[in-house]
C-alpha positions as CSV (number, residue, x, y, z in Angstrom):
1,X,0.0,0.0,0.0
2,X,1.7,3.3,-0.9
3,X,1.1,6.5,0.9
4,X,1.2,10.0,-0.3
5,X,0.9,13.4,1.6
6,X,0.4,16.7,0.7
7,X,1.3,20.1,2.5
8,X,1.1,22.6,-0.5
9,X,-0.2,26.1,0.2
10,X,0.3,26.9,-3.2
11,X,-3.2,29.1,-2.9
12,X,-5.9,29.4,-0.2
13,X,-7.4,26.3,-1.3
14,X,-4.6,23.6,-0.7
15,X,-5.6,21.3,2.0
16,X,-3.7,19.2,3.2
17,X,-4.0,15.5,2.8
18,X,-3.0,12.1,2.9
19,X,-4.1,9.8,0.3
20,X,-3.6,5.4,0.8
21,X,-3.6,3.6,-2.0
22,X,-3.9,0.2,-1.7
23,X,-1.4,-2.6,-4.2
24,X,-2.9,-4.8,-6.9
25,X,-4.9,-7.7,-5.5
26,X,-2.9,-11.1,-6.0
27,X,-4.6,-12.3,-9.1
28,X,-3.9,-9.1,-10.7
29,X,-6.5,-7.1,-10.3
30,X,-6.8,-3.9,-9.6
31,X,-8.9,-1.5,-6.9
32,X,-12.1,0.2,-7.2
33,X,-11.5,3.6,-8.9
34,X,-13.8,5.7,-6.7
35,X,-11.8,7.1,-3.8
36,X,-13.3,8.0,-0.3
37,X,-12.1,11.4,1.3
38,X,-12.4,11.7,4.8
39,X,-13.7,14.7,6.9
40,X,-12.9,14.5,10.2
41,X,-14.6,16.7,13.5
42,X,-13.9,19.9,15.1
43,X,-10.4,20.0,16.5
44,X,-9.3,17.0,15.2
45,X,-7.4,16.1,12.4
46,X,-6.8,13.1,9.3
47,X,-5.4,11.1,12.2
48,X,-9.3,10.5,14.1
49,X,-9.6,7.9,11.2
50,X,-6.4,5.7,11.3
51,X,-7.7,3.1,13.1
52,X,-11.0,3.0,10.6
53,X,-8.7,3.1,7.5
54,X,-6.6,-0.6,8.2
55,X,-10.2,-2.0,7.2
56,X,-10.8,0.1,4.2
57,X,-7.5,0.8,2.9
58,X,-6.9,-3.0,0.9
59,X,-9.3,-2.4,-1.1
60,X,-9.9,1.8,-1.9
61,X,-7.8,4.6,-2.5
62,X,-8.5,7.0,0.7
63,X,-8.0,10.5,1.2
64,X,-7.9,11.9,4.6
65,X,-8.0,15.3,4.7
66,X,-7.3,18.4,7.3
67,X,-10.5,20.7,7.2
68,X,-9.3,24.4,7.2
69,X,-8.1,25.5,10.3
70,X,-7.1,22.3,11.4
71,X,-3.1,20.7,11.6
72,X,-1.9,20.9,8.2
73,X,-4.8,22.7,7.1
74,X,-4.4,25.9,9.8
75,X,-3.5,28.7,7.4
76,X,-6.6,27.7,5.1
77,X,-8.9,30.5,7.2
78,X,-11.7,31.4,7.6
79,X,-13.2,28.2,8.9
80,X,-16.6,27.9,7.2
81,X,-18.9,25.3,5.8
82,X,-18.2,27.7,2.3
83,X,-14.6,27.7,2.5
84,X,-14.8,23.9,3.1
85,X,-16.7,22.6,0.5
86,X,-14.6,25.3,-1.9
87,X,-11.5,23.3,-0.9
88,X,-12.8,20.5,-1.1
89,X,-14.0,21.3,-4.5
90,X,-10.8,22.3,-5.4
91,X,-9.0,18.6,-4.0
92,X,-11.4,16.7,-5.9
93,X,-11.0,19.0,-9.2
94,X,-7.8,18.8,-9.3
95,X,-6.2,15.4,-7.3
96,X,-9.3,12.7,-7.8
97,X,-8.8,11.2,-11.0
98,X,-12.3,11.1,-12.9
99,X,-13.5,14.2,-10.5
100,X,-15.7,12.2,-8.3
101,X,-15.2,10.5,-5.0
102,X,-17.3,9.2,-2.0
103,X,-17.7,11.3,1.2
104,X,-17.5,10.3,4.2
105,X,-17.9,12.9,7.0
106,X,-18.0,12.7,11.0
107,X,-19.5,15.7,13.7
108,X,-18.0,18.4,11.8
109,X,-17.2,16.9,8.7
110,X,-20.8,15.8,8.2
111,X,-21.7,19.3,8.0
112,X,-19.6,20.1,6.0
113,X,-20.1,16.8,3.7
114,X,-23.8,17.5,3.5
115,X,-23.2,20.9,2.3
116,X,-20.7,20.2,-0.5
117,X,-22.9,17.7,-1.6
118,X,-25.9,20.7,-1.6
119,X,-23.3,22.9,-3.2
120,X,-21.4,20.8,-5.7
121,X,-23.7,17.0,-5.6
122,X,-22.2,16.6,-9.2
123,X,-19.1,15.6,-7.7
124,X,-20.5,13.1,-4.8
125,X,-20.5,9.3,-5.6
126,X,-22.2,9.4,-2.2
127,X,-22.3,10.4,1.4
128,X,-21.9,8.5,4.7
129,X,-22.4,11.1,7.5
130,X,-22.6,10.6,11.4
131,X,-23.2,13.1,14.0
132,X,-24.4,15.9,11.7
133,X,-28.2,16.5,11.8
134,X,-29.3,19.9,12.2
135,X,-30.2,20.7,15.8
136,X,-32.9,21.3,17.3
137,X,-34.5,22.0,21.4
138,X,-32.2,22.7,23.8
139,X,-28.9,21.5,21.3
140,X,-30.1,24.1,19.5
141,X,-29.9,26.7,22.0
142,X,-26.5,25.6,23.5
143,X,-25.2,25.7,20.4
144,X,-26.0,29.2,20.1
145,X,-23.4,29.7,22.6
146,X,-20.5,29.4,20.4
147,X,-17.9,31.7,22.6
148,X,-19.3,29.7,25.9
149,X,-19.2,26.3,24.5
150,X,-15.6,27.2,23.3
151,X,-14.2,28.8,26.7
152,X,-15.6,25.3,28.2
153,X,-13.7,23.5,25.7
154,X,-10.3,25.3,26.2
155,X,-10.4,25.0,29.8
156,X,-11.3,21.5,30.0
157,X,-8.4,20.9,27.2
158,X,-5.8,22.6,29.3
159,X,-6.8,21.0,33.3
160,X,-8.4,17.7,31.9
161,X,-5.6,14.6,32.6
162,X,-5.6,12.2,29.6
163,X,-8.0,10.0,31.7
164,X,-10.3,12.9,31.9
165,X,-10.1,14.4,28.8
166,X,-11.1,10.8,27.0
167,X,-13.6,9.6,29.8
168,X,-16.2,11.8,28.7
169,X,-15.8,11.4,24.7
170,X,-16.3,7.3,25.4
171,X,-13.5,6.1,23.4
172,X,-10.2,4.5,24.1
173,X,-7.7,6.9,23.6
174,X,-5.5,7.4,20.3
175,X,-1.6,8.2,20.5
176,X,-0.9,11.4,18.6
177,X,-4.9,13.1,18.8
178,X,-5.0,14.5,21.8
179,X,-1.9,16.8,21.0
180,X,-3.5,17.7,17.4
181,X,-6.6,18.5,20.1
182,X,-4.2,21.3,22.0
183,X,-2.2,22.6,18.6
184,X,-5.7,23.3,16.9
185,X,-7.8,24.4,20.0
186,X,-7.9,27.6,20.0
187,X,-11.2,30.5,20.8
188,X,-11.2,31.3,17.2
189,X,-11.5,28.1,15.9
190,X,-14.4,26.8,17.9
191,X,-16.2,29.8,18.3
192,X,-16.4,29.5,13.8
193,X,-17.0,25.6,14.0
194,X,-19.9,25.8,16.3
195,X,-21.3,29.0,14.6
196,X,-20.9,27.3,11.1
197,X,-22.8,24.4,12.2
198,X,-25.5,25.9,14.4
199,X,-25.9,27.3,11.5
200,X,-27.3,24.5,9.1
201,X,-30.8,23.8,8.9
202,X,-33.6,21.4,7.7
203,X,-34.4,23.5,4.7
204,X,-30.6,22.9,4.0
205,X,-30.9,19.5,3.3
206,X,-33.6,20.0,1.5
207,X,-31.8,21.8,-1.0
208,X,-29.2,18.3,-1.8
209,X,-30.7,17.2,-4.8
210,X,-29.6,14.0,-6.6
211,X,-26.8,12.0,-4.3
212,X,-27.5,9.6,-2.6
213,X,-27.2,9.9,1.7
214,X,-26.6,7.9,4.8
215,X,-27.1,10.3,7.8
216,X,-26.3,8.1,11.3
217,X,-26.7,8.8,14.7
218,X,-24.6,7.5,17.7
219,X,-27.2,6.2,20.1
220,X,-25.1,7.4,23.2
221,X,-24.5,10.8,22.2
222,X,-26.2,11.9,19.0
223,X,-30.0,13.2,18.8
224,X,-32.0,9.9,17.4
225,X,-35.2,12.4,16.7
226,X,-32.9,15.3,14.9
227,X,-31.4,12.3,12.6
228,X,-34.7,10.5,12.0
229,X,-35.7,13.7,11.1
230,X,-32.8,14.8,9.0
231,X,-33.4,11.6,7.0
232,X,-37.2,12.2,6.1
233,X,-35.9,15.7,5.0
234,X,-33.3,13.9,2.7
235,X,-35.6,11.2,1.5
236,X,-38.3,13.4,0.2
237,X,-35.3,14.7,-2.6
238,X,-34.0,11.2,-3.3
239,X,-35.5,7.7,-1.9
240,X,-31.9,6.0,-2.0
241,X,-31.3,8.2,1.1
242,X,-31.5,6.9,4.3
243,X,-31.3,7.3,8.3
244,X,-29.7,5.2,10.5
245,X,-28.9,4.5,14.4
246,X,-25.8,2.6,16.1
247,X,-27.3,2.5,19.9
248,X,-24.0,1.5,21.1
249,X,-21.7,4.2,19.2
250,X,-20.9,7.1,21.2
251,X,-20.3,10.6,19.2
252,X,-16.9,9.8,18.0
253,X,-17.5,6.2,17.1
254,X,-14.9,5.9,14.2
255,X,-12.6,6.2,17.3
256,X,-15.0,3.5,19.5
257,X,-16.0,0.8,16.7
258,X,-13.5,2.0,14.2
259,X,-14.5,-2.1,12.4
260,X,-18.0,-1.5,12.5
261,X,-17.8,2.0,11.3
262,X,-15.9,0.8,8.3
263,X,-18.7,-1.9,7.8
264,X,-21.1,0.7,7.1
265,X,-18.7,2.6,4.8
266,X,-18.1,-0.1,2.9
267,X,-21.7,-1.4,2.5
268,X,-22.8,2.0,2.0
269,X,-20.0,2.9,-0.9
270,X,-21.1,-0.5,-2.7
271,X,-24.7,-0.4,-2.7
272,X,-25.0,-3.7,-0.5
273,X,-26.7,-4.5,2.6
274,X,-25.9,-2.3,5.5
275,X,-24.5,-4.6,8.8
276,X,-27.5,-5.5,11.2
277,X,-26.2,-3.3,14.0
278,X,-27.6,-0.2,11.7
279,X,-31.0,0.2,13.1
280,X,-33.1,1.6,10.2
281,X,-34.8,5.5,11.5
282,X,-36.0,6.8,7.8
283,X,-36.3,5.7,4.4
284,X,-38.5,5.8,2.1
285,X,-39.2,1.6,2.3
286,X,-40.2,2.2,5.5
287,X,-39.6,3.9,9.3
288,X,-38.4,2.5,12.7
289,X,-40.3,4.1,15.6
290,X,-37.6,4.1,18.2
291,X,-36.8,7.2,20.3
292,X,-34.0,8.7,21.8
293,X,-32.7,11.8,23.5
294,X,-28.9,11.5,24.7
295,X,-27.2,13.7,26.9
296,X,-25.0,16.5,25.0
297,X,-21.9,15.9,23.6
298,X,-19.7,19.4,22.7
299,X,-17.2,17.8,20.5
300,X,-18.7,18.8,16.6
């Protein structure tokens, strides 16, 4: 498998990137020619998906990018769901053979994968989002908060121990992310991420027309109602897309069941059968009637 990573700031629109590319199969053949870029959550970097990628990376070409703001991404500014999808835009225009990939977004990177898919859908083979349906309630009014949300954040970053700063997020923790955490927190940065995405809206997604959308929601952490919801929104522009729930993922489950979050990737990217542990909220062949309301999780 060869790797490949770029740090060009040739223009305002060079993010930065690592691309995997996996080696011939034994009997010669060759892997699928539809790459997957990853978009990774607020704070974080390209590194939140490495150990998601080992289960992926046989058998597609992967790009893991640094959203603006973010590692080797920081002097890409301002950090906005428009300069996002621009750069991303400008990766796939100009670095994806053919000019097409699959998305696949997380917290953050949903957001911002649901609205280059609204902006530019032409260029989407499809989307696999989690942790990204528009708010709504009382998420909706802390996120409203974006200076007080991100004054929480920087504290808890700076006192928290390691065991306390990954106790609360539910996941076991990753070498090498937590200092990415400290080198991109900063005011300026949160206060624009959670702006950007308090900012997205049901009528939003009702503007994606043609591509075809998985919108999940971690049971633990993730509104089950706002995601149901998202999905009927989605569905009524294209019946492919669907709504799903993982009751056991926590926000940041690429981080928690980095297997089964590949799983779905896969099965999503191919068309097949999603795994059994994706409990079915919306689509149009029919609607689970589970609930669920889970307790708030700041990390975006």
């Amino acid at each position: 498998m060869a790797s490949q990573e770029s740090n060009s700031k040739q223009s305002n629109l060079e993010l930065s990137y690592i691309r995997l590319s996996p080696s011939p199969h034994p009997d010669g053949s060759v892997f699928t020619d539809e790459p997957i870029i990853f978009l990774h959550g607020l704070e974080t970097c390209h590194i939140e998906f490495s150990r998601t990628t080992p289960f992926l990376s046989k058998d597609y070409e992967l790009i893991l990018v640094d959203l603006p703001g973010h590692s080797g991404s920081k002097e890409i500014l301002p950090l906005t769901l428009e300069n996002a999808s621009n750069a991303l835009f400008h990766l796939i225009s100009t670095k994806v053979a053919g000019g097409r990939a699959h998305i696949v977004g997380l917290s953050l990177g949903g957001f911002v994968g649901l609205e280059f898919a609204r902006r530019y859908p032409e260029l989407v083979l499809s989307l696999f989002c989690t942790g990204c349906a528009p708010y709504s309630g009382l998420r909706r009014w802390v996120m409203s908060q974006p200076r007080l949300l991100g004054g929480v954040g920087i504290v808890l970053g700076r006192l928290a121990t390691d065991a306390m700063f990954w106790l609360p997020i539910g996941v076991k923790p990753l070498p090498g992310l937590r200092e990415e955490f400290r080198k991109n927190q900063s005011m300026a940065l949160l206060t624009a991420g959670y702006t950007a995405v308090h900012a997205v809206s049901l009528e939003d997604l009702a503007k994606i027309d043609g591509v075809r959308i998985a919108i999940v929601a971690g049971g633990k952490r993730d509104s089950v109602r706002d995601t149901r919801e998202a999905g009927r929104v989605l569905s009524s522009k294209n019946p492919e897309c669907k709504a799903f729930v993982v009751r056991d993922a926590v926000h940041l489950w690429d981080l928690q069941l980095p297997e089964l979050f590949a799983q779905g990737v896969r099965a999503w990217v191919d068309g097949s059968e999603m795994p059994k542990e994706f409990e079915v909220l919306y689509s149009c062949e029919g609607i689970e009637t589970s609930h669920g309301q889970v307790a708030f999780d700041r990390h975006i």
